[in-house]
C-alpha positions as CSV (number, residue, x, y, z in Angstrom):
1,X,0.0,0.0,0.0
2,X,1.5,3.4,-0.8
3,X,1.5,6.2,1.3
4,X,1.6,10.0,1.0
5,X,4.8,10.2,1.5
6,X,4.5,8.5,-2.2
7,X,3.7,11.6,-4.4
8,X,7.0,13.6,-3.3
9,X,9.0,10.5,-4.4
10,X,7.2,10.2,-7.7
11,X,6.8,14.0,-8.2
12,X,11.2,13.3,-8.2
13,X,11.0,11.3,-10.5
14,X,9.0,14.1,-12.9
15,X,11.6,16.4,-12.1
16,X,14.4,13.7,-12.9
17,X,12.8,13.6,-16.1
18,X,12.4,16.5,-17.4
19,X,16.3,17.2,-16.2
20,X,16.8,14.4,-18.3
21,X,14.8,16.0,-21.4
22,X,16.7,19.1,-21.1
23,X,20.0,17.5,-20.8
24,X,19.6,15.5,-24.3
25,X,17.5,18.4,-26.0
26,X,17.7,22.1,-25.4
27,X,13.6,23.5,-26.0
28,X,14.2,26.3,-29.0
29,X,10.6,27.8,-30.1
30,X,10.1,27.1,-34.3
31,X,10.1,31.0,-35.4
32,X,7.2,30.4,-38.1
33,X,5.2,28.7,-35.7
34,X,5.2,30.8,-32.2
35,X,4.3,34.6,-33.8
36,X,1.4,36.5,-34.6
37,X,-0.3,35.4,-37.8
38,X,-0.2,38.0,-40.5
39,X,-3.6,36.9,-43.0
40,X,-3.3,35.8,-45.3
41,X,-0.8,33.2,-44.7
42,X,1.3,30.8,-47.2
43,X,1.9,27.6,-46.5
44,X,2.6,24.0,-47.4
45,X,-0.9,21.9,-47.2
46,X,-0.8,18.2,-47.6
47,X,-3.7,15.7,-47.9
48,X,-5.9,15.9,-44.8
49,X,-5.0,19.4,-44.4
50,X,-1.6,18.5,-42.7
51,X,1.1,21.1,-42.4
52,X,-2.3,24.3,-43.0
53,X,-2.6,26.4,-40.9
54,X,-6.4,26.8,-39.7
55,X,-6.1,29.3,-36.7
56,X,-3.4,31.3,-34.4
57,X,-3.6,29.9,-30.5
58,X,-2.2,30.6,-27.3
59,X,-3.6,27.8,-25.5
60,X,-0.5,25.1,-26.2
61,X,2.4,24.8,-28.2
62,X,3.9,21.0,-29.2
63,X,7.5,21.3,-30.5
64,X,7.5,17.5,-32.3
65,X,11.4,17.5,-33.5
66,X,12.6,18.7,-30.4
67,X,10.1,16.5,-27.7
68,X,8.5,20.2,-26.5
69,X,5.3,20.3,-24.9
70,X,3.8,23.8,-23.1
71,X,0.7,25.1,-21.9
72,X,0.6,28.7,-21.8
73,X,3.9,29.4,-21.6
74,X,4.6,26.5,-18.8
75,X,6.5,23.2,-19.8
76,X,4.8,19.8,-19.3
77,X,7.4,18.2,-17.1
78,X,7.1,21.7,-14.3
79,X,3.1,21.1,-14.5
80,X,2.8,17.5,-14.4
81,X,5.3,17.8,-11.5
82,X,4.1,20.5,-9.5
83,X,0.6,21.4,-10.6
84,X,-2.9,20.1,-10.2
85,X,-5.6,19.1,-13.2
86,X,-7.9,22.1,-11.3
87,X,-5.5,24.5,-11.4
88,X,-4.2,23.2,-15.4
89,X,-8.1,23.3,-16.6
90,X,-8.2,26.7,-15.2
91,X,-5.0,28.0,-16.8
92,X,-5.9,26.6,-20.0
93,X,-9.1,28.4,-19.9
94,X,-8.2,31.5,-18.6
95,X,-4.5,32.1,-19.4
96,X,-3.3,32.2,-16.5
97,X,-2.3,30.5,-13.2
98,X,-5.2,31.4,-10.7
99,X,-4.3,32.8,-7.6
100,X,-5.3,31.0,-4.4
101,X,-8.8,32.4,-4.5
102,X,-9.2,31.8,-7.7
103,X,-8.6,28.2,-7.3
104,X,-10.8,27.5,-4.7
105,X,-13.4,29.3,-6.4
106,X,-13.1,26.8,-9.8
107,X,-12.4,24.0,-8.2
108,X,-15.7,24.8,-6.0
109,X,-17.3,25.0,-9.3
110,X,-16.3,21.8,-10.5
111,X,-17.2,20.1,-7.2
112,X,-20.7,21.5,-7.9
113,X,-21.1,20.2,-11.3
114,X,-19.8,16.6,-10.7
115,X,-23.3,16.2,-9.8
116,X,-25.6,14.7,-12.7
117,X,-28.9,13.1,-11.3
118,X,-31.0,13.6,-14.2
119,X,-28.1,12.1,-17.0
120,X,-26.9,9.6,-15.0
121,X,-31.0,8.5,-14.6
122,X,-31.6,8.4,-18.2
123,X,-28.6,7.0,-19.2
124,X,-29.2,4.4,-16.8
125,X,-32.4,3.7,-18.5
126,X,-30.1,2.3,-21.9
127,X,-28.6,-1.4,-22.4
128,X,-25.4,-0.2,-22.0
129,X,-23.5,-3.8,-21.8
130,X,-23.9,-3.6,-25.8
131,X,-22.7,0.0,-26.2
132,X,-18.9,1.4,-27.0
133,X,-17.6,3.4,-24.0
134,X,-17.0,6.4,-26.0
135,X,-20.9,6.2,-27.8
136,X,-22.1,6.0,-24.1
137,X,-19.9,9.4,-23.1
138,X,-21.1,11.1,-26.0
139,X,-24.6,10.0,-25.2
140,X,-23.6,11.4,-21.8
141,X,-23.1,14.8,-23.5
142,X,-26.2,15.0,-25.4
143,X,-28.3,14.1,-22.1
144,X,-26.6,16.8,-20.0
145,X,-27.4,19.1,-22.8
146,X,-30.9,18.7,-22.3
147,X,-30.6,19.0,-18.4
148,X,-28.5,22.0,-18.2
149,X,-29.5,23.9,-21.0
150,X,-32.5,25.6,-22.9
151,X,-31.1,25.3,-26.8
152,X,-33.6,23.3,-27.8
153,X,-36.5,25.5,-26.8
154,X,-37.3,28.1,-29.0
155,X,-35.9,31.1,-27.1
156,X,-32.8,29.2,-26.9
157,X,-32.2,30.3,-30.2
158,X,-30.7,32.5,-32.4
159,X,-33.4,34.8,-33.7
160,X,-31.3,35.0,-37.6
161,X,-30.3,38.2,-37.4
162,X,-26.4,37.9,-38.3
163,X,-23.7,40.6,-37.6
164,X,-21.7,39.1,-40.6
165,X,-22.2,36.2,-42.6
166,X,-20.0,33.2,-43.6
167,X,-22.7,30.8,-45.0
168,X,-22.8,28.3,-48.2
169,X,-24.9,31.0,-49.7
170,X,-21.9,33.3,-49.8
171,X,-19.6,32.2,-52.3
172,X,-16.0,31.4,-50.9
173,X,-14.4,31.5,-53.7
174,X,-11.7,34.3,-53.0
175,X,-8.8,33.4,-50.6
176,X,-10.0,34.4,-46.9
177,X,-8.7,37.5,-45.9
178,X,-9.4,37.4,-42.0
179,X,-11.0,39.5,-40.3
180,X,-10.1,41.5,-36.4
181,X,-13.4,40.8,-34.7
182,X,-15.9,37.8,-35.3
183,X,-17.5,37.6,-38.8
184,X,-20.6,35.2,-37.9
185,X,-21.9,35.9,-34.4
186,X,-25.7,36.4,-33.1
187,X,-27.2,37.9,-29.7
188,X,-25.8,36.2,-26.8
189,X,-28.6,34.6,-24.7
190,X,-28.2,32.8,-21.2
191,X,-27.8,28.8,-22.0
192,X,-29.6,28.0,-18.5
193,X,-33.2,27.5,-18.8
194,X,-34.8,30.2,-17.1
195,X,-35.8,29.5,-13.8
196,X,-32.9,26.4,-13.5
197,X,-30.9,26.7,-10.1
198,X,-28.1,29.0,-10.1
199,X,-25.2,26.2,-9.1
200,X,-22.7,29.2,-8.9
201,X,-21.3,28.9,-12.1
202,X,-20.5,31.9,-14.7
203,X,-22.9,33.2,-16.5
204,X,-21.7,33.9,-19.3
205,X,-22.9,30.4,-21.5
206,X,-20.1,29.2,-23.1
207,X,-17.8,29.2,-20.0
208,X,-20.8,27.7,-17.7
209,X,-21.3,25.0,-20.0
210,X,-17.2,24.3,-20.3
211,X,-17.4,24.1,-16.6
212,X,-20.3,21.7,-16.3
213,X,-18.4,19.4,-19.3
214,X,-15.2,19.4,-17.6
215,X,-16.9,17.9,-14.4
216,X,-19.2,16.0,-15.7
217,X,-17.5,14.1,-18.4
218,X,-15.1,12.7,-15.5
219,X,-18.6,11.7,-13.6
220,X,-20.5,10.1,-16.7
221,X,-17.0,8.1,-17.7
222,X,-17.1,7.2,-14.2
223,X,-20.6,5.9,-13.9
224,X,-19.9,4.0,-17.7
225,X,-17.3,1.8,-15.7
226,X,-19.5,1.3,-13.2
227,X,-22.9,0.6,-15.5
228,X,-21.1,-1.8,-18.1
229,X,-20.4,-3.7,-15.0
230,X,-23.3,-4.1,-13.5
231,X,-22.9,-1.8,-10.7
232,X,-24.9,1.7,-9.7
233,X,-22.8,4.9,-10.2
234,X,-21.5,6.4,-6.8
235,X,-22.1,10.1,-6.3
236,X,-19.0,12.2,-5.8
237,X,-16.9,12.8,-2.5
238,X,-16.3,16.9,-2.2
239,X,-13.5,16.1,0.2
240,X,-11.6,14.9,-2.7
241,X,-9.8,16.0,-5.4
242,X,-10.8,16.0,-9.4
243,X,-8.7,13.0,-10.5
244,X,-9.3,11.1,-7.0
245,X,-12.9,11.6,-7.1
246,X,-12.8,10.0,-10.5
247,X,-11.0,7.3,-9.1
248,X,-13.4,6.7,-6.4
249,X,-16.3,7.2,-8.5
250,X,-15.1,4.6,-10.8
251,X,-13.9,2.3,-8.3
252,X,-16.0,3.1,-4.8
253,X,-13.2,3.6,-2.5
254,X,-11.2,6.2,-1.6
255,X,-7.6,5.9,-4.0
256,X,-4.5,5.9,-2.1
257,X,-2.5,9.5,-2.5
258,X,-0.1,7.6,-5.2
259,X,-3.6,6.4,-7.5
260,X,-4.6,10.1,-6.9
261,X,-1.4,11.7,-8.4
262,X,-1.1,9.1,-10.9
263,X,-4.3,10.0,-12.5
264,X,-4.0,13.5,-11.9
265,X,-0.8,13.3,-13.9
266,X,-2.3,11.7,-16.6
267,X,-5.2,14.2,-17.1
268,X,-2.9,17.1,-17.2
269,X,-0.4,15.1,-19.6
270,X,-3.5,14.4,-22.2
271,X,-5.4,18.0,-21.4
272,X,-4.4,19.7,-24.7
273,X,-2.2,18.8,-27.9
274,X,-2.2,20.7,-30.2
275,X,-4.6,21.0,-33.6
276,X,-5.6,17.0,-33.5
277,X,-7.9,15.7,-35.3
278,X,-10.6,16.1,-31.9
279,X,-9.6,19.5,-31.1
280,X,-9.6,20.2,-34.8
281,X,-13.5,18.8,-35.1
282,X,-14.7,20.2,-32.1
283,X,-13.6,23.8,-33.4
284,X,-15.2,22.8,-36.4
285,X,-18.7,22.6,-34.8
286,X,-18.4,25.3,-32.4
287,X,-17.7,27.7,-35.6
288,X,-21.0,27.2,-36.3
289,X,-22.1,29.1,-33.2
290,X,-23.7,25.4,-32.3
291,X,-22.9,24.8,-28.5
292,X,-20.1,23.6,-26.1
293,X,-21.9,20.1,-25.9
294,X,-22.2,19.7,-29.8
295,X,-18.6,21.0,-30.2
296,X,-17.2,18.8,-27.3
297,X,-19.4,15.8,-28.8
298,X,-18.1,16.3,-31.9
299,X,-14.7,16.0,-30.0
300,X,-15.4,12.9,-28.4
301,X,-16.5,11.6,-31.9
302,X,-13.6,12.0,-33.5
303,X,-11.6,10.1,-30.6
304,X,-13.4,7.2,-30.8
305,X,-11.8,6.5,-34.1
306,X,-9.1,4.1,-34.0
307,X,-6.4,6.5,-35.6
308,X,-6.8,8.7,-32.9
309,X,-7.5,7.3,-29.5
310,X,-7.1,4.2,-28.4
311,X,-3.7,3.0,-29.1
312,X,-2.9,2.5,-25.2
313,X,-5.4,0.3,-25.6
314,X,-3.8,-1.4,-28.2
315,X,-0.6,-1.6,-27.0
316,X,-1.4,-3.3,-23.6
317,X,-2.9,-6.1,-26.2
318,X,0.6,-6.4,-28.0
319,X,2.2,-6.7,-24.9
320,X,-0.1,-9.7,-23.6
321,X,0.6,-11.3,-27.3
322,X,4.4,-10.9,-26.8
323,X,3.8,-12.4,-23.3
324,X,7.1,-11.8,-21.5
325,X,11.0,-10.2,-22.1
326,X,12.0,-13.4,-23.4
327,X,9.6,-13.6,-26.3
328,X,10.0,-9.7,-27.3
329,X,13.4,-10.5,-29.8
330,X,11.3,-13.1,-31.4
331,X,8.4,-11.5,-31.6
332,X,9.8,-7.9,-32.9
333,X,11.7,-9.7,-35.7
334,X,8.8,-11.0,-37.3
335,X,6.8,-8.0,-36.6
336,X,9.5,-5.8,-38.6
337,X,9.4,-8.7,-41.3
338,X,6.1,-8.6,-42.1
339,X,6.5,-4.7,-41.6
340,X,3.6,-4.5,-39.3
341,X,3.5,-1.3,-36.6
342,X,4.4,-1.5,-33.3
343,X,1.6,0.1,-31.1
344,X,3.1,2.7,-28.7
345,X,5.9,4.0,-31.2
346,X,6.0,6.6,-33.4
347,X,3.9,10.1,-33.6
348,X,2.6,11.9,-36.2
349,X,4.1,15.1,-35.0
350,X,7.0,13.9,-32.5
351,X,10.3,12.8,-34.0
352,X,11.6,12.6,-30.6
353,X,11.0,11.1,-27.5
354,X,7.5,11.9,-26.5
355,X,7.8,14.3,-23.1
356,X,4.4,12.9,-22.0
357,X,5.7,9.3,-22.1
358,X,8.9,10.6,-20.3
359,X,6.8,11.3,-17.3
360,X,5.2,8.4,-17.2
361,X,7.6,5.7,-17.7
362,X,9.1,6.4,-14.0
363,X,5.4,6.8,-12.6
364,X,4.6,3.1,-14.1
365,X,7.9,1.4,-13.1
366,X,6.7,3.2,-9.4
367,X,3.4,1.7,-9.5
368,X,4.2,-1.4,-10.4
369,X,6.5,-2.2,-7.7
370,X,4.6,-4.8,-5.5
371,X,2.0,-5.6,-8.5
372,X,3.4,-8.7,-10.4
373,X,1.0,-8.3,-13.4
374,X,1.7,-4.8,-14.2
375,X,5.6,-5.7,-13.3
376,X,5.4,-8.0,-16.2
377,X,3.7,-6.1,-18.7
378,X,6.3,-3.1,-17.5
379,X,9.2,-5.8,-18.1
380,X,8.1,-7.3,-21.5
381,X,7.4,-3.1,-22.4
382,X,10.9,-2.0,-21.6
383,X,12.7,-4.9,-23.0
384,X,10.3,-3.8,-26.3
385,X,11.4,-0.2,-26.2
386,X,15.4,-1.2,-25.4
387,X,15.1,-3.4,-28.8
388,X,13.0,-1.0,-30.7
389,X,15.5,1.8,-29.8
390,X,18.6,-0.2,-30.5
391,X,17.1,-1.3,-33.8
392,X,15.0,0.9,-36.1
393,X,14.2,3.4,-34.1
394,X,16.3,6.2,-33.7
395,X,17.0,5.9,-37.6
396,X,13.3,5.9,-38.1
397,X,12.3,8.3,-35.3
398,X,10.1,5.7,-33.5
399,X,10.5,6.4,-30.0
400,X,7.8,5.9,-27.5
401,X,4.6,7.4,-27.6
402,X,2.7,9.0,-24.5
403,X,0.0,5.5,-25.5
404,X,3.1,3.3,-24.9
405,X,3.2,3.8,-20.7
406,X,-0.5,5.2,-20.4
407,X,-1.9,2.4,-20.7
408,X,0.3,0.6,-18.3
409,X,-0.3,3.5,-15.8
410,X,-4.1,2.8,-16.2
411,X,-3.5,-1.2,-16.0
412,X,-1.4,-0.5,-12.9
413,X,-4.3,1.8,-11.0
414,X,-6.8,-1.4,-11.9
415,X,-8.5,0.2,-14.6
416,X,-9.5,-2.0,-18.0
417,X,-8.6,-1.4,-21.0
418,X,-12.3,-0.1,-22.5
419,X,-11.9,2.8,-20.2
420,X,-8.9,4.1,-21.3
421,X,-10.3,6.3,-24.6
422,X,-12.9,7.7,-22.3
423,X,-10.0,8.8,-20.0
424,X,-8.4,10.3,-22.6
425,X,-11.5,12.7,-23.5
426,X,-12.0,13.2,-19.4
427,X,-9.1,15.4,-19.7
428,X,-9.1,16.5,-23.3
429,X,-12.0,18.8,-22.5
430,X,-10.3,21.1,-20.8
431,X,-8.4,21.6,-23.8
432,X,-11.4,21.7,-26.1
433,X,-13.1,23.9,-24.1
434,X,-10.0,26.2,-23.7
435,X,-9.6,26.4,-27.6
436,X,-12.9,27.1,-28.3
437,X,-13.4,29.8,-25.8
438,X,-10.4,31.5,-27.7
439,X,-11.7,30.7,-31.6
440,X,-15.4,32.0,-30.5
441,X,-13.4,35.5,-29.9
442,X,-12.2,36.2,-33.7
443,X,-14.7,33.4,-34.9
444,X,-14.8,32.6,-38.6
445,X,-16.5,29.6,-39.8
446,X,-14.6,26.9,-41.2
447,X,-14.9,26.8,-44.9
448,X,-12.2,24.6,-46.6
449,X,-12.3,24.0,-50.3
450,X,-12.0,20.7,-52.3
451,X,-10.3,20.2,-55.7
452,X,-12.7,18.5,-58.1
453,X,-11.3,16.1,-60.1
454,X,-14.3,14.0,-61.7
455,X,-15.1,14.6,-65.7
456,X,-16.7,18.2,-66.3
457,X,-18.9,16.8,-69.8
458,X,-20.7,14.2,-68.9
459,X,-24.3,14.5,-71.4
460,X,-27.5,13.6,-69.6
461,X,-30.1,11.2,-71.5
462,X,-33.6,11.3,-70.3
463,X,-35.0,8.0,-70.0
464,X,-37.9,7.4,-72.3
């Protein structure tokens, strides 16, 4: 049983590796990437708009050649080490680190909105044994929608009187320009129903509902594990903190101080990355002027996609295949023959070592101490990563992933493998919410363009 003397041995070991990440790398900001945008902008697009450049941000800032990760200016390894998940979600949204009242205030308005009667009552009205995790979260979404807000009625929405328009009726085909202030935007209304019980949030909508989805995604993910199981969700503990109360929600019983920073760790680590392909969709929607539960659905949708989340998934499957450190030479030689990927390795934008897998790698080997399962799994996955590193891949850039040790963090704090994409979006709404907020303020709709390349003179023949 670990102790709380735990977390300042393992918060060490964050601070040994980001030492460790300096030493081998020194951080150095990519000029054309970390200035103000001048619109229009050149650049190189490839297919699936990779390498365009869709919108300027100060949320976060991912360095992939040199294994860089900030958030707001602060690097991963002094957050993840220092920091909490309340007071990350808060400097995401706001920009800055909140003073101690500040703090207390948000992380008072996250206690408040853990609570979900109504969802977790309908949602426990579905079969959910045959439903996918992630289709049961973004259920979750849609049903808190209809509890805490008033879109659907009719003066929940916008009357159609536009500022500025952006719509497929305006042709789009001149390069966009860009515009200082927002070029689609109606009336702002309150998003509560009118008469709904102030909970103490903000009132302005988009910031209330970013609260509500930052708690209660962590509450409806919780009560999924629970539900798919057989079991009744538990209601939250306000003595305890965001990532321990999803632990205990989840489990029942109170975490032990190591579980607690574990998890905390990992929700900061997957809070924000970036324009990926969820952030990227969720902007998407919220461009509309649709909501933060459409946008943040939209989000969720796009993780539940193989190519995006749930690799850790995956890899704790390949490394129950390989079995044990003896069978990993074996088993990568015939992987690399029949030139099949190894789960874990690789990034589409890091050619280094992934920081977020940096942190974790000590936090596993720390867990795993005194767990034989996750001991073996940790041996057969550093055995994998000495061979993959000796081999291939620091010719091919395939180092370690942050999928390749969350996993085995998640496997070490008892936690099955289904859960671990709706983990991922538990803390990758505070990122979502945080890039929308900042988008909404110079909003322009996305409007990409595709090239047509099917015949031009095709003659129509009415049938007789």
């Amino acid at each position: 049983m670990k102790t709380s003397s735990d977390v300042a041995q393992m918060t060490r070991l964050i601070l040994k590796a980001g030492k460790d990440a300096r030493r081998e790398i020194q951080p150095m900001a990519e000029a054309a990437l970390t200035q103000a945008v001048q619109w229009p902008l050149t650049c190189t697009v490839g297919p699936g708009l990779e390498g365009a450049i869709a919108c300027e941000s100060k949320v976060g800032y991912v360095n992939g050649s040199q294994g860089w990760l900030i958030y707001r200016g602060y690097d991963i390894f002094d957050l993840a080490a220092h920091s909490t998940f309340e007071e990350v979600s808060y400097l995401l949204m706001h920009g800055e680190l909140p003073t101690p009242s500040q703090l207390a205030s948000h992380e008072d308005q996250l206690r408040q909105a853990r609570r979900l009667p109504k969802t977790l009552a309908m949602m426990q009205r579905f079969d959910v044994t045959d439903m996918h995790p992630m289709a049961l979260l973004r259920l979750g979404t849609n049903v808190m929608r209809q509890e805490f807000t008033w879109s659907d009625k009719s003066q929940g929405r916008p009357d159609g009187t536009a500022i500025a328009s952006d719509e497929d009726s305006i042709a789009m085909e001149t390069r966009p320009q860009g515009f200082d202030r927002p070029v689609y935007e109606f009336p702002r209304k309150p998003l509560r129903r009118p008469g709904a019980v102030d909970i103490g949030l903000h009132h302005a909508a988009c910031q209330d509902s970013s609260y509500h989805l930052i708690a209660g995604v962590a509450s409806i993910a919780a009560a999924i594990n629970r539900m798919r199981r057989g079991l009744k969700p538990v209601e939250p503990d306000d003595k305890l903190s965001h990532a321990a109360n999803l632990l205990y929600m989840m489990k029942g019983r109170r975490p032990t101080a190591a579980a607690a920073k574990a998890m905390d760790v990992a929700l900061i680590l997957h809070a924000d990355h970036g324009m990926n392909a969820s952030t990227f969709a969720a902007l998407v929607v919220a461009s509309t002027l649709s909501d933060m539960y459409f946008a943040v659905g939209a989000g969720i949708g796009a993780l539940s996609g193989p190519l995006h989340g749930g690799a850790n998934e995956q890899v704790i499957h390949m490394l129950r295949e390989i079995g044990s450190p003896q069978n990993v030479a074996p088993w990568l030689k015939s992987t690399l023959d029949a030139k099949r990927k190894i789960m874990g390795f690789g990034h589409r934008v890091y050619k280094a070592y992934d920081p977020r897998a940096r942190v974790l790698a000590p936090l596993v080997a720390f867990l795993a101490d005194g767990r034989p399962r996750c001991g073996k799994l940790l041996a057969t996955a550093a055995r994998l990563e000495k061979m993959v590193l000796g081999s291939v891949g620091k010719e091919k850039n395939l180092f370690p992933n942050v999928d390749f040790y969350s996993g085995l963090l998640y496997r070490c704090l008892a936690i099955e493998p289904d859960m671990f994409t709706p983990l991922f979006a538990v803390s990758r709404v505070a990122g979502w919410s945080a890039r929308i907020l900042e988008y909404l303020q110079s909003n322009r709709i996305f409007r990409p363009r595709a090239i047509y390349s099917g015949p031009l003179d095709r003659q129509y023949t009415p049938r007789p």
